[in-house]
Gaussian input, Z-matrix of N, CA and C with variables (Angstrom, degrees):
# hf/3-21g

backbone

0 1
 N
 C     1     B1
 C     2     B2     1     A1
 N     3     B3     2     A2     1     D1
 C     4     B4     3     A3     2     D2
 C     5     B5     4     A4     3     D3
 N     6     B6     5     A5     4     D4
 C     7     B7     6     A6     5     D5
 C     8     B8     7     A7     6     D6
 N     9     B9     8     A8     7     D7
 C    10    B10     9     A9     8     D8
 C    11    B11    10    A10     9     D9
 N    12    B12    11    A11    10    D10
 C    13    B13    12    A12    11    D11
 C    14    B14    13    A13    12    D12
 N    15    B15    14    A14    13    D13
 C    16    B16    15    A15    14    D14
 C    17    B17    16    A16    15    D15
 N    18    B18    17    A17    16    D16
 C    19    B19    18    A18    17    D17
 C    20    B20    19    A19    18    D18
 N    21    B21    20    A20    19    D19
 C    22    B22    21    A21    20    D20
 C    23    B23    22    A22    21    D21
 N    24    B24    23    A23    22    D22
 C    25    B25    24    A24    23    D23
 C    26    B26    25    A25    24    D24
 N    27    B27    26    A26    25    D25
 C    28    B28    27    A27    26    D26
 C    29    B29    28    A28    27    D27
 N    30    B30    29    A29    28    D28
 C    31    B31    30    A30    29    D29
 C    32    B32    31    A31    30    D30
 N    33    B33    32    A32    31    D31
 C    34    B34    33    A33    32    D32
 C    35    B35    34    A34    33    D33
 N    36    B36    35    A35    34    D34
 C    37    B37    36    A36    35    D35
 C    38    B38    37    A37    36    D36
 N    39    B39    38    A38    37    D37
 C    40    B40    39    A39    38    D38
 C    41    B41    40    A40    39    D39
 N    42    B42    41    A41    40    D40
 C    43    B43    42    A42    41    D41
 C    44    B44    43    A43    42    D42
 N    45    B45    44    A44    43    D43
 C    46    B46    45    A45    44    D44
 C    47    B47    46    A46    45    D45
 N    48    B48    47    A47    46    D46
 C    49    B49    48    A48    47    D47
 C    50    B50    49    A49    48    D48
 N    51    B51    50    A50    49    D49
 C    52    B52    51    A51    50    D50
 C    53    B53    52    A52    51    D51
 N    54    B54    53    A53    52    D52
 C    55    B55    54    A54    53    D53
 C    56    B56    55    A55    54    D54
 N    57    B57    56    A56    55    D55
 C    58    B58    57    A57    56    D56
 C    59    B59    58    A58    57    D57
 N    60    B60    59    A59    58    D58
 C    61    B61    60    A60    59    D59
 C    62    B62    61    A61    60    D60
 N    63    B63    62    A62    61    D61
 C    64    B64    63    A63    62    D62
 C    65    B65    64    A64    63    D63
 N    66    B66    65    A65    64    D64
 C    67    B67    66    A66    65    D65
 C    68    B68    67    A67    66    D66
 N    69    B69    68    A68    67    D67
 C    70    B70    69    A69    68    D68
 C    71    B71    70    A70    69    D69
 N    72    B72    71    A71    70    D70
 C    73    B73    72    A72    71    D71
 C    74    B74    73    A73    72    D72
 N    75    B75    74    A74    73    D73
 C    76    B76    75    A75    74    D74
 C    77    B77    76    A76    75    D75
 N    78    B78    77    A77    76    D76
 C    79    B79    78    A78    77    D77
 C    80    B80    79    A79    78    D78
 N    81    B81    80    A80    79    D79
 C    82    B82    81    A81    80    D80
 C    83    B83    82    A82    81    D81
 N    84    B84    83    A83    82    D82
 C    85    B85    84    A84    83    D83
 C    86    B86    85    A85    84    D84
 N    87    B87    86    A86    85    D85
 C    88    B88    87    A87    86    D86
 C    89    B89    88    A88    87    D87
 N    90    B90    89    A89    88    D88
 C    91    B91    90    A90    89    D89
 C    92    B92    91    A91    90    D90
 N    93    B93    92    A92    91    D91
 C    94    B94    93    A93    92    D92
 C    95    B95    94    A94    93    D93
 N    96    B96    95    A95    94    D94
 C    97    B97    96    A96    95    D95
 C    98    B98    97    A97    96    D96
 N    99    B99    98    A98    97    D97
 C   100   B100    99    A99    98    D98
 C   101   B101   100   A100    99    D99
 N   102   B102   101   A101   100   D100
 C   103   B103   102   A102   101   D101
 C   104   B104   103   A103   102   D102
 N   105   B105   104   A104   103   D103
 C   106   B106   105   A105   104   D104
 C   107   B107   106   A106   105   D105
 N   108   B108   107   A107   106   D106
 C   109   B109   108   A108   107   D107
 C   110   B110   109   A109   108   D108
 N   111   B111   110   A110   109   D109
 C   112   B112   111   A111   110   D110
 C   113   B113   112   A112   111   D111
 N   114   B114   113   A113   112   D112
 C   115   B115   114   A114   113   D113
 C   116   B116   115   A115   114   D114
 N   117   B117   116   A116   115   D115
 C   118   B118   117   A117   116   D116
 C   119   B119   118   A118   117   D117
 N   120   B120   119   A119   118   D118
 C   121   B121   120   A120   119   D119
 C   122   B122   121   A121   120   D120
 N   123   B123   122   A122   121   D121
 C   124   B124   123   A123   122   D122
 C   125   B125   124   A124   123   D123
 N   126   B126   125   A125   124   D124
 C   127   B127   126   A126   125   D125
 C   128   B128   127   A127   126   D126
 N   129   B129   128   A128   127   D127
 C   130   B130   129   A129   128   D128
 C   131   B131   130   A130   129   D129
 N   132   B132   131   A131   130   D130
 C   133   B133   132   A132   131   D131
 C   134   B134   133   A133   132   D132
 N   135   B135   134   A134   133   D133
 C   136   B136   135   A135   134   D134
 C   137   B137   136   A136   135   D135
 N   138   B138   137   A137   136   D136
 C   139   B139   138   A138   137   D137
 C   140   B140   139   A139   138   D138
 N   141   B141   140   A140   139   D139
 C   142   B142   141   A141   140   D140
 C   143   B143   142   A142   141   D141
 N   144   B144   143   A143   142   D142
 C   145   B145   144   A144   143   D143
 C   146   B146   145   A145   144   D144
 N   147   B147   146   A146   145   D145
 C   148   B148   147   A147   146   D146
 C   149   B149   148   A148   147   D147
 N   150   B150   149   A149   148   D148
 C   151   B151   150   A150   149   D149
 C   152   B152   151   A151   150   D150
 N   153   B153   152   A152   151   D151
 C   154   B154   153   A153   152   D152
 C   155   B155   154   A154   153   D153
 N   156   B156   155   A155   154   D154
 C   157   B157   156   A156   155   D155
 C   158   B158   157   A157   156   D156
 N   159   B159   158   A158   157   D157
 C   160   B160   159   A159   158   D158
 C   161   B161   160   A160   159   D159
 N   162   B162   161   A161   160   D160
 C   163   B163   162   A162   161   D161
 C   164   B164   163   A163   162   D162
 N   165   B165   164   A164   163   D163
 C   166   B166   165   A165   164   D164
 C   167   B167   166   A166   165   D165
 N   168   B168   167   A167   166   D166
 C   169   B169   168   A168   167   D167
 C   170   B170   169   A169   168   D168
 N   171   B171   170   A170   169   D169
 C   172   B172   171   A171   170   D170
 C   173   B173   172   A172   171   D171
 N   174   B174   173   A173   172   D172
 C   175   B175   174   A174   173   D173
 C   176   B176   175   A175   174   D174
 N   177   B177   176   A176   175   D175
 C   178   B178   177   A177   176   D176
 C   179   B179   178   A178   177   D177
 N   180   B180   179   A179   178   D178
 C   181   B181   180   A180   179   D179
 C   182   B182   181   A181   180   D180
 N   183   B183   182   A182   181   D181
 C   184   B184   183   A183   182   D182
 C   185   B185   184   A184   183   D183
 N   186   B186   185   A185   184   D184
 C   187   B187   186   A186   185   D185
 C   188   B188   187   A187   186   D186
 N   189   B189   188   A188   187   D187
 C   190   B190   189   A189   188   D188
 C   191   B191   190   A190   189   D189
 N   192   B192   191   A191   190   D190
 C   193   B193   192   A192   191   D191
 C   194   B194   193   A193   192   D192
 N   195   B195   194   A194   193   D193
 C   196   B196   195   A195   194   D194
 C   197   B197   196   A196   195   D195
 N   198   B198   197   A197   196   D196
 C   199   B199   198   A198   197   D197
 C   200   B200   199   A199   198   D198
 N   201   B201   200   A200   199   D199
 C   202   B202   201   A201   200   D200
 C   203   B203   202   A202   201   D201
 N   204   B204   203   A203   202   D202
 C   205   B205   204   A204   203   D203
 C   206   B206   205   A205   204   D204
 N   207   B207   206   A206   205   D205
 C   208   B208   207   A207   206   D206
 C   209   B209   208   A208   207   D207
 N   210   B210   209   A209   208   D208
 C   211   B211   210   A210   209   D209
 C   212   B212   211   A211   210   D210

   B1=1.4507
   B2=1.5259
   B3=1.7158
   B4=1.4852
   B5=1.2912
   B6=1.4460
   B7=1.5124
   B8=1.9189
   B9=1.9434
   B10=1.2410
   B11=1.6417
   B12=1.3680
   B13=1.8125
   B14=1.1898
   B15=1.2341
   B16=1.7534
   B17=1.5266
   B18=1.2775
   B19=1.6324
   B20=1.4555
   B21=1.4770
   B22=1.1896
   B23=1.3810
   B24=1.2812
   B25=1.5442
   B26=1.6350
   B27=0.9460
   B28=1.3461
   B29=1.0948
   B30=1.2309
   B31=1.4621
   B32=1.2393
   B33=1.1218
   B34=1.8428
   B35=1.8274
   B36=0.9758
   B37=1.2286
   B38=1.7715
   B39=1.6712
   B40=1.6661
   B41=1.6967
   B42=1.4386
   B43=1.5630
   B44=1.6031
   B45=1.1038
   B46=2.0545
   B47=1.6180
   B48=1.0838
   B49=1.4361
   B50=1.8351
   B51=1.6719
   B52=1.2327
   B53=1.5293
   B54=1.5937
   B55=1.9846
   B56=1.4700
   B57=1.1177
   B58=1.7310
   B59=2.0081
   B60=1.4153
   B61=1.2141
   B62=1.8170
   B63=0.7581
   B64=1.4864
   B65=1.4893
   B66=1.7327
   B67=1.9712
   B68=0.9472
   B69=1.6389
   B70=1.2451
   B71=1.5512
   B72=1.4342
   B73=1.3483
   B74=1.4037
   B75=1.7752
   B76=1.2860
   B77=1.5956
   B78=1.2425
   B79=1.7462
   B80=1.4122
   B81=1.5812
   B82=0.8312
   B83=1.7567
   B84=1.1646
   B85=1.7032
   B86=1.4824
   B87=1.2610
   B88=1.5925
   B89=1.6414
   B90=1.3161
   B91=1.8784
   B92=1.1678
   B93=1.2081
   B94=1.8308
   B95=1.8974
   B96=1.0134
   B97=1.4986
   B98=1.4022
   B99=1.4397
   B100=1.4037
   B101=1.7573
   B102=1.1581
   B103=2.0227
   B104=1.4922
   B105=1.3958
   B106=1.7537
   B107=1.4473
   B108=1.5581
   B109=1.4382
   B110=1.8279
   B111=1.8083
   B112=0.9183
   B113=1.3412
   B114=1.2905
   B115=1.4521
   B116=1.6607
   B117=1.5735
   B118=1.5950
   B119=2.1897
   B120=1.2655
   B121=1.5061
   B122=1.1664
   B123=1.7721
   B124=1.5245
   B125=1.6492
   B126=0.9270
   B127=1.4676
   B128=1.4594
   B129=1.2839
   B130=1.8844
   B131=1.4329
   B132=1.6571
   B133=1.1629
   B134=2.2125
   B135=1.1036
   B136=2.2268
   B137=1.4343
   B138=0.9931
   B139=1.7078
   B140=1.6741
   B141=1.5279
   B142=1.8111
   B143=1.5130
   B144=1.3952
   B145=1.4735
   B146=1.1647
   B147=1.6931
   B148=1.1370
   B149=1.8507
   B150=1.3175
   B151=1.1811
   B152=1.3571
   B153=1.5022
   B154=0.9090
   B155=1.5484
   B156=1.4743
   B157=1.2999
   B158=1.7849
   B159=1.5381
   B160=1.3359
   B161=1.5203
   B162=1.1943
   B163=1.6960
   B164=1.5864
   B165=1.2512
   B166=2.0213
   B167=1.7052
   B168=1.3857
   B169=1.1758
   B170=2.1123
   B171=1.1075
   B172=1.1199
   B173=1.4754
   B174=1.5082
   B175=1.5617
   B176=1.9255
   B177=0.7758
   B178=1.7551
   B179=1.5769
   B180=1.2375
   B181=1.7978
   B182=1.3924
   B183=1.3862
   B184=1.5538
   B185=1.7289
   B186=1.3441
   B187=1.3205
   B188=1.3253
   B189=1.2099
   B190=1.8991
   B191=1.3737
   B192=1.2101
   B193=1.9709
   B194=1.0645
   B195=1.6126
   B196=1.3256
   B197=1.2817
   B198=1.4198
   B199=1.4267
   B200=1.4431
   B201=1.1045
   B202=1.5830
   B203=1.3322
   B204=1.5577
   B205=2.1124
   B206=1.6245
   B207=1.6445
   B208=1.8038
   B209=1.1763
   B210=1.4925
   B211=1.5720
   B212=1.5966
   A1=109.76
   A2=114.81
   A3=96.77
   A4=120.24
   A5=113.72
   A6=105.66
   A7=95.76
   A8=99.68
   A9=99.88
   A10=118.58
   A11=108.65
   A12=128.75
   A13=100.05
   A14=124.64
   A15=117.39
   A16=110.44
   A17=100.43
   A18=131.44
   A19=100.50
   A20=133.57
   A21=138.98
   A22=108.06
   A23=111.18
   A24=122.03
   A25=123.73
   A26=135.75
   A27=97.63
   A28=166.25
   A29=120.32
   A30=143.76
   A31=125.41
   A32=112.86
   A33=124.51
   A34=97.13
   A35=143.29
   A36=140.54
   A37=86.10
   A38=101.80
   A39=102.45
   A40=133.00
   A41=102.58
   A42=96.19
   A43=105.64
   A44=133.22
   A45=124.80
   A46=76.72
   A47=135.66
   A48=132.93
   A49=82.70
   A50=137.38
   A51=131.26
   A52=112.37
   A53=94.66
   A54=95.83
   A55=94.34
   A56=138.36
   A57=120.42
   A58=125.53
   A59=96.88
   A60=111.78
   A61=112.08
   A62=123.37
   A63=113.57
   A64=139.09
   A65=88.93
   A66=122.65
   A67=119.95
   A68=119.43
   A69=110.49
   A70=89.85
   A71=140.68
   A72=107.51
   A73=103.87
   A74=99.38
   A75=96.68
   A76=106.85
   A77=103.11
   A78=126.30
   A79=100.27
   A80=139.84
   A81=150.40
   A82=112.37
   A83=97.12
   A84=98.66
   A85=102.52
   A86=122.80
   A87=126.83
   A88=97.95
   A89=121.29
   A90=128.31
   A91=123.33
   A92=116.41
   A93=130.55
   A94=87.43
   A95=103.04
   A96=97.45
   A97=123.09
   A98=111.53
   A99=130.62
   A100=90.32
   A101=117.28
   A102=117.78
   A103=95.20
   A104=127.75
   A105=131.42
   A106=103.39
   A107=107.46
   A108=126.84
   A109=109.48
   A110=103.29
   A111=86.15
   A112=117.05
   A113=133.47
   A114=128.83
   A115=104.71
   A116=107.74
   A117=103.82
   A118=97.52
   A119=107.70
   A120=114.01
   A121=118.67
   A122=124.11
   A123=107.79
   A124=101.89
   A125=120.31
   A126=109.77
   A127=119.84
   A128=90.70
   A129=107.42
   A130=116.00
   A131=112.49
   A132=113.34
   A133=92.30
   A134=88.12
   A135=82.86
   A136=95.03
   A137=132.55
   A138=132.26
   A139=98.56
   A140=78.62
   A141=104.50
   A142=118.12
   A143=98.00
   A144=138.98
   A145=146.98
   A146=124.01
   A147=113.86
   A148=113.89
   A149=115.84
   A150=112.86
   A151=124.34
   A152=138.32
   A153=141.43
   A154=105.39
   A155=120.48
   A156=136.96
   A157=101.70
   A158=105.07
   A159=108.61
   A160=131.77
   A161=149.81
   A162=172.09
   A163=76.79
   A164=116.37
   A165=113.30
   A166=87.37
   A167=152.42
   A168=116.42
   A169=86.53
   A170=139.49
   A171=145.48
   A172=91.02
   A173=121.86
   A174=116.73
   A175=96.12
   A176=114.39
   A177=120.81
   A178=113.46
   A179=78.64
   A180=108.19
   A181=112.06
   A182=128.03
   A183=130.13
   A184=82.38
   A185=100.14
   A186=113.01
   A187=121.77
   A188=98.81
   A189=111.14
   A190=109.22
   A191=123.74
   A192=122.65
   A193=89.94
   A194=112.39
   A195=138.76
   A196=117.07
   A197=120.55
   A198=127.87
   A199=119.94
   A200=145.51
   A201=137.66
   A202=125.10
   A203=123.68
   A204=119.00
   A205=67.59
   A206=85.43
   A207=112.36
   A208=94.56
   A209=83.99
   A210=118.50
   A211=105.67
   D1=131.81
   D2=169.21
   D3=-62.50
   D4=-179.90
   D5=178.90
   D6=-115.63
   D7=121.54
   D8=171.19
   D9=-62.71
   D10=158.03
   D11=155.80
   D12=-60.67
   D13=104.01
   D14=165.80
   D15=-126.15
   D16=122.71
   D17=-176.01
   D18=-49.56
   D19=137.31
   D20=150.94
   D21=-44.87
   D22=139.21
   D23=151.84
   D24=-6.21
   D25=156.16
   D26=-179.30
   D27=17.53
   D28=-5.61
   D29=137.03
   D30=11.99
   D31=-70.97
   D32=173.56
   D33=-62.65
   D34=-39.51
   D35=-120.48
   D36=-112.13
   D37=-61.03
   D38=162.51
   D39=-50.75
   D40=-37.44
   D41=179.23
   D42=-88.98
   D43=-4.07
   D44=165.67
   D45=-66.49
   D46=-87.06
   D47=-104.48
   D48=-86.93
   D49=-33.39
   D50=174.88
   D51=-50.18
   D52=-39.43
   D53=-175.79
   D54=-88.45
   D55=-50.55
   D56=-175.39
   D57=-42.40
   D58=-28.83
   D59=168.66
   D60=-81.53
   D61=-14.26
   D62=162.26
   D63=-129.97
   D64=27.17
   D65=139.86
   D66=-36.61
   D67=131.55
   D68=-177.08
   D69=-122.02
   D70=116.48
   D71=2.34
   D72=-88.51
   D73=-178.75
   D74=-173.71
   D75=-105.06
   D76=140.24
   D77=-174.18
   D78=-93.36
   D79=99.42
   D80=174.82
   D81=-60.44
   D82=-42.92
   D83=-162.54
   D84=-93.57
   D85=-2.58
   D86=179.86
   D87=-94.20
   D88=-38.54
   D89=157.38
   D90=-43.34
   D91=-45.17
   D92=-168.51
   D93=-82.76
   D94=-33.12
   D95=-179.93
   D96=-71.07
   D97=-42.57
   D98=-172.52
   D99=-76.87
   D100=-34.70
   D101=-164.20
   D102=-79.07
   D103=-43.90
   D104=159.08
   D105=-29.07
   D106=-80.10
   D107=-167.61
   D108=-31.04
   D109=-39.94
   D110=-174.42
   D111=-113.40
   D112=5.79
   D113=167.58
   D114=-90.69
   D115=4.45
   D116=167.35
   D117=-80.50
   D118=-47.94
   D119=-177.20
   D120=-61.65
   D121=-17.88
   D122=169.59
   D123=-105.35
   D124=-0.94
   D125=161.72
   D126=-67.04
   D127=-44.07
   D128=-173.86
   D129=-71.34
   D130=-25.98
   D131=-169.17
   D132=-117.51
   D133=1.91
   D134=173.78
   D135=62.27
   D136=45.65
   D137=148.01
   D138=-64.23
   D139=138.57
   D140=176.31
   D141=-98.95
   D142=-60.71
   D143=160.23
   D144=-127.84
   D145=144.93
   D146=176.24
   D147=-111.95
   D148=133.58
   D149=178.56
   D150=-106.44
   D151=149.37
   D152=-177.38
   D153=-118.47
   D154=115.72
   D155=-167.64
   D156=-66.79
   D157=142.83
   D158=178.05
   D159=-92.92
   D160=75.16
   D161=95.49
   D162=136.99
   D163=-65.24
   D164=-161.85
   D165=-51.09
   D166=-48.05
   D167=-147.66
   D168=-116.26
   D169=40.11
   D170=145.40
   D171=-50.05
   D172=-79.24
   D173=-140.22
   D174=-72.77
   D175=38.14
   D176=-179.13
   D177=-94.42
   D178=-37.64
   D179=-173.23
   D180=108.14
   D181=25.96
   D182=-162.51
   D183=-95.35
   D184=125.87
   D185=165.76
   D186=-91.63
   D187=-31.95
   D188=-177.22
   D189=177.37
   D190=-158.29
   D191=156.02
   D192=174.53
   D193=160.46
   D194=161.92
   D195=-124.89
   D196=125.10
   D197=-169.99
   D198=-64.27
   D199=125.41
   D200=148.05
   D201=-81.33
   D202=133.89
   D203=-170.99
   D204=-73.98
   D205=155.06
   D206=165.48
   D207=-68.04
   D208=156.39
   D209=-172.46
   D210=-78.41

């Protein structure tokens, strides 16, 4: 089987609201929306944490991740 690209946890939900904040200009109430969007997705999905991978494992293909407590 190949091995799919699979998005961290929230992922999509964190990078709108990272790029909405550095809009020029900035749309405050379209942010509060996107920051909803996403503390609705780690509730829903039990995110703990989000990590940001360190430069040696960039070229891995680690885009980011968000942790889940075991099941």
């Amino acid at each position: 089987m190949e091995k799919q690209n699979q998005q961290p946890v929230c992922g999509q939900e964190a990078l709108l609201l990272l790029n909405c904040v550095t809009e020029s200009p900035y749309d405050s109430e379209k942010c509060i929306r996107l920051l909803q969007s996403l503390r609705e997705c780690v509730l829903s999905k039990k995110v703990n944490k989000f990590v940001i991978p360190s430069q040696e494992h960039a070229s891995e293909g680690a885009g980011g991740s968000a942790t889940k407590p075991p099941s």
